[in-house]
C-alpha positions in Angstrom: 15.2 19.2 -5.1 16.7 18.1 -1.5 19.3 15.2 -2.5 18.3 13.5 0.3 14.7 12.6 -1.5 16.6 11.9 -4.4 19.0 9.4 -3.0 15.9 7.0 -1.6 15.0 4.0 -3.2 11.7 4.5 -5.0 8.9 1.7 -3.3 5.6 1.2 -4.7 3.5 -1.0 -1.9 0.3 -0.9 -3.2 -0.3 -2.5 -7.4 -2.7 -4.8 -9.1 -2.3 -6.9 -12.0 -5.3 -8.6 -13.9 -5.5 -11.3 -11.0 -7.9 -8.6 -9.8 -9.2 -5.4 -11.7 -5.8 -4.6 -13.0 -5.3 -4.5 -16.5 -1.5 -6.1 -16.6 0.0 -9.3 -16.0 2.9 -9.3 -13.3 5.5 -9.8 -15.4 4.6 -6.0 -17.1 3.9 -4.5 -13.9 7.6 -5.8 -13.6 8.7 -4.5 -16.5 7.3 -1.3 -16.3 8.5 -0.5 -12.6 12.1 -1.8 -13.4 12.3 1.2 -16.6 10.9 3.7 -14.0 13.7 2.8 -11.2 11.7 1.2 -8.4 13.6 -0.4 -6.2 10.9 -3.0 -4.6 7.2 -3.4 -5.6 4.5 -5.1 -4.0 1.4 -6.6 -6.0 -1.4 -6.6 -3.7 -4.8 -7.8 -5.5 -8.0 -7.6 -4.0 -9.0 -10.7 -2.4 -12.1 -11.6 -0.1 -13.0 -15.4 0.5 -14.5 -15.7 -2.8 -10.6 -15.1 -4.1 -8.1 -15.6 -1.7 -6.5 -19.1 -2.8 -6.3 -18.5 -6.7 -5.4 -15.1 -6.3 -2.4 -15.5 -3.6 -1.3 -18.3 -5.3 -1.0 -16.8 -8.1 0.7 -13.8 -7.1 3.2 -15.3 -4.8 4.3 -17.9 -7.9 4.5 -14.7 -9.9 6.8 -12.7 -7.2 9.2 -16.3 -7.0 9.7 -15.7 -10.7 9.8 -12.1 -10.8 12.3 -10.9 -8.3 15.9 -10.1 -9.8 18.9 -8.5 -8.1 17.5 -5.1 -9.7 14.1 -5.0 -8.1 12.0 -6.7 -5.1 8.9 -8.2 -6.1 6.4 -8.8 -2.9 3.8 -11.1 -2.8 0.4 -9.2 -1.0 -3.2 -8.8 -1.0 -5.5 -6.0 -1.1 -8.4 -7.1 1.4 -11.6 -5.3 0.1 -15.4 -4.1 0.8 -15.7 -7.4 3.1 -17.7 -7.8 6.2 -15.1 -5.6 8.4 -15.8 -8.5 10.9 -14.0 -11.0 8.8 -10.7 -8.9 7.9 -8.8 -10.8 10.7 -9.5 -13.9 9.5 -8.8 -13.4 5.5 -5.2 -11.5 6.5 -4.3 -14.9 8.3 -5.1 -16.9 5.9 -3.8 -15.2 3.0 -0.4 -14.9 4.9 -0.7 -18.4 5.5 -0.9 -19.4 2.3 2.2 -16.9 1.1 1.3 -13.4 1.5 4.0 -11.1 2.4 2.4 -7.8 3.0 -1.1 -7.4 4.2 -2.9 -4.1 2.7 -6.7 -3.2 3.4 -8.7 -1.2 1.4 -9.8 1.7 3.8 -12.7 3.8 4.2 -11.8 6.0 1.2 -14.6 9.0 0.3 -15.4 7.5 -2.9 -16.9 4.2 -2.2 -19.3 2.6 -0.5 -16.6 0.5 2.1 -18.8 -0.6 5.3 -18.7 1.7 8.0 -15.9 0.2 10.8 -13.7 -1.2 8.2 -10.9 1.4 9.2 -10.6 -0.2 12.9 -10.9 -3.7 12.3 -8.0 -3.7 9.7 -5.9 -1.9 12.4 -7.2 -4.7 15.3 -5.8 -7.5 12.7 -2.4 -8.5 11.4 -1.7 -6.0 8.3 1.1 -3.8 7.1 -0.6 -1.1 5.0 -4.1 0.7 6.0 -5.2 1.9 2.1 -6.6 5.5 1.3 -8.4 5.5 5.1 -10.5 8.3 3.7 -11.8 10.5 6.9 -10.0 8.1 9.4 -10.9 9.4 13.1 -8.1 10.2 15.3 -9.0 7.3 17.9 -8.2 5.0 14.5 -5.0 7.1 14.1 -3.9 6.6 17.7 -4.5 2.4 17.4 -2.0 2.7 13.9 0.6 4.1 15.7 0.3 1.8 18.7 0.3 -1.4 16.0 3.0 0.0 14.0 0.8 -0.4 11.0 1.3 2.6 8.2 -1.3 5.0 7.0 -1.4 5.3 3.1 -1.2 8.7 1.4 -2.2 7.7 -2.0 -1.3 9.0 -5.7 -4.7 7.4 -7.0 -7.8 10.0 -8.3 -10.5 10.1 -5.7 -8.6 7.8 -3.2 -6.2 11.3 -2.8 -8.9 13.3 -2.0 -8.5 12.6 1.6 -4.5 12.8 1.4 -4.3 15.9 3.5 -6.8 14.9 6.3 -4.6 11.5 6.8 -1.5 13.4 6.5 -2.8 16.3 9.7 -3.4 13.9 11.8 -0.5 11.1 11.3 2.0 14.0 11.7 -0.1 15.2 15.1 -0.4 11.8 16.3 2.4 9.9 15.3 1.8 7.4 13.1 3.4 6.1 10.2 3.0 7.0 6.6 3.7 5.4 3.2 3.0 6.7 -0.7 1.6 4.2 -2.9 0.0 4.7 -6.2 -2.7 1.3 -5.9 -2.2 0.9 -10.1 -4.0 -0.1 -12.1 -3.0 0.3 -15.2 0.3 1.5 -17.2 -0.7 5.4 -17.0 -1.1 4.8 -13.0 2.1 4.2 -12.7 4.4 6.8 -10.1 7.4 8.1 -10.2 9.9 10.0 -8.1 8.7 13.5 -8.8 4.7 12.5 -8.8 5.6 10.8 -5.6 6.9 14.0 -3.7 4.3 16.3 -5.5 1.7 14.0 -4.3 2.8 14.3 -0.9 3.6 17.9 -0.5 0.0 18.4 -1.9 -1.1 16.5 0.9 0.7 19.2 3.6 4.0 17.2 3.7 7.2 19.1 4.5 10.6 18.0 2.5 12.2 16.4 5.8 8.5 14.4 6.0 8.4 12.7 2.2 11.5 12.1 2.9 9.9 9.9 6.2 7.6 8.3 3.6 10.3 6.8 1.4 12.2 5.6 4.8 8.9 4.0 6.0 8.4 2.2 3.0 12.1 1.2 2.7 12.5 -0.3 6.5 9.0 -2.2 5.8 10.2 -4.4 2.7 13.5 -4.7 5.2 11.4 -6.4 8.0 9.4 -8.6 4.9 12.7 -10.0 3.3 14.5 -10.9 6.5 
């Protein structure tokens, strides 16, 4: 294996805890990433107005508690199957209310997300575009041109789409990440599912390698 992948700091960006439809509380998720060797973590419930002040409340008094000199813990939401009209509006409120990183659940294959979900997320103020599913290459284009990344996800279903994301980021440009939106222990990734994942998904060694640097430099610009 290239040393070079081996040396990055393993980054999961994309985690839910039973604040949402996860099955852990934070403090396991914690726990369980620390044994593994992540490096930084983000726990990123799903949140639509119904949610949004209990849940990133909750998760950013978790992260303040969480977070030792071993391993980030970042506060974040997963915005989800809402009106695509109102995903501006929910990502500045959650981040008003704590939110560090702003993920959207994408247009994946595998369930029924409203049609133009993919480009409102990208027109708002969010870090992370979830499992985009068949994400057009206009949609690609306006990622780039935000500097918002494209996820390439270890998750069943959600990955069924990995290689179609992948084509086009490389041809266009745009950033990249590899998250494994857990759920529950057995979701958990590590090193060697990460970089299986993503040369199943078309990746060269030189572009994981990208992923991991993408995912490092965005927890940089959160904790300045």
């Amino acid at each position: 294996m290239n040393k070079n992948l081996m040396n990055k700091n393993l980054i999961d960006l994309h985690m839910h805890s039973f604040f949402s439809d996860g099955v852990l509380l934070p403090a396991e998720i914690v726990q369980r990433a620390r044994d593994i060797g992540f490096s930084a973590i983000a726990i990123t419930d799903h949140i639509d107005f119904s949610n949004i002040d209990f849940v990133v409340d909750s998760i950013v008094k978790a992260a303040d508690n969480l977070n030792t000199s071993d391993l980030i813990v970042i506060p974040g939401v997963e915005i989800t199957h809402v009106i695509p009209e109102d995903i501006k509006r929910l990502a500045e409120k959650a981040r008003t209310r704590g939110a560090k990183l702003i993920v959207v659940h994408g247009e994946t294959i595998v369930e029924p997300v409203p049609k133009n979900t993919n480009r409102k997320a990208l027109e708002a103020n969010i870090d992370i575009l979830a499992h985009p599913g068949l994400i057009s290459e206009a949609d690609v284009k306006l990622a780039k041109e935000k500097d918002i990344c494209l996820e390439i996800t270890t998750r069943k279903g959600h990955s069924l789409t990995n290689g179609h994301v992948a084509k086009l980021a490389q041809k266009l440009g745009a950033k990249l990440v590899i998250n494994t939106d857990s759920h529950r222990p057995q979701d958990l990734g590590s090193l060697k599912k990460f970089i299986a994942v993503a040369r199943g998904a078309g990746l060269e060694e030189e572009e994981v390698s990208s992923l991991f640097e993408n995912s490092y430099n965005l927890v940089q610009k959160i904790i300045k």
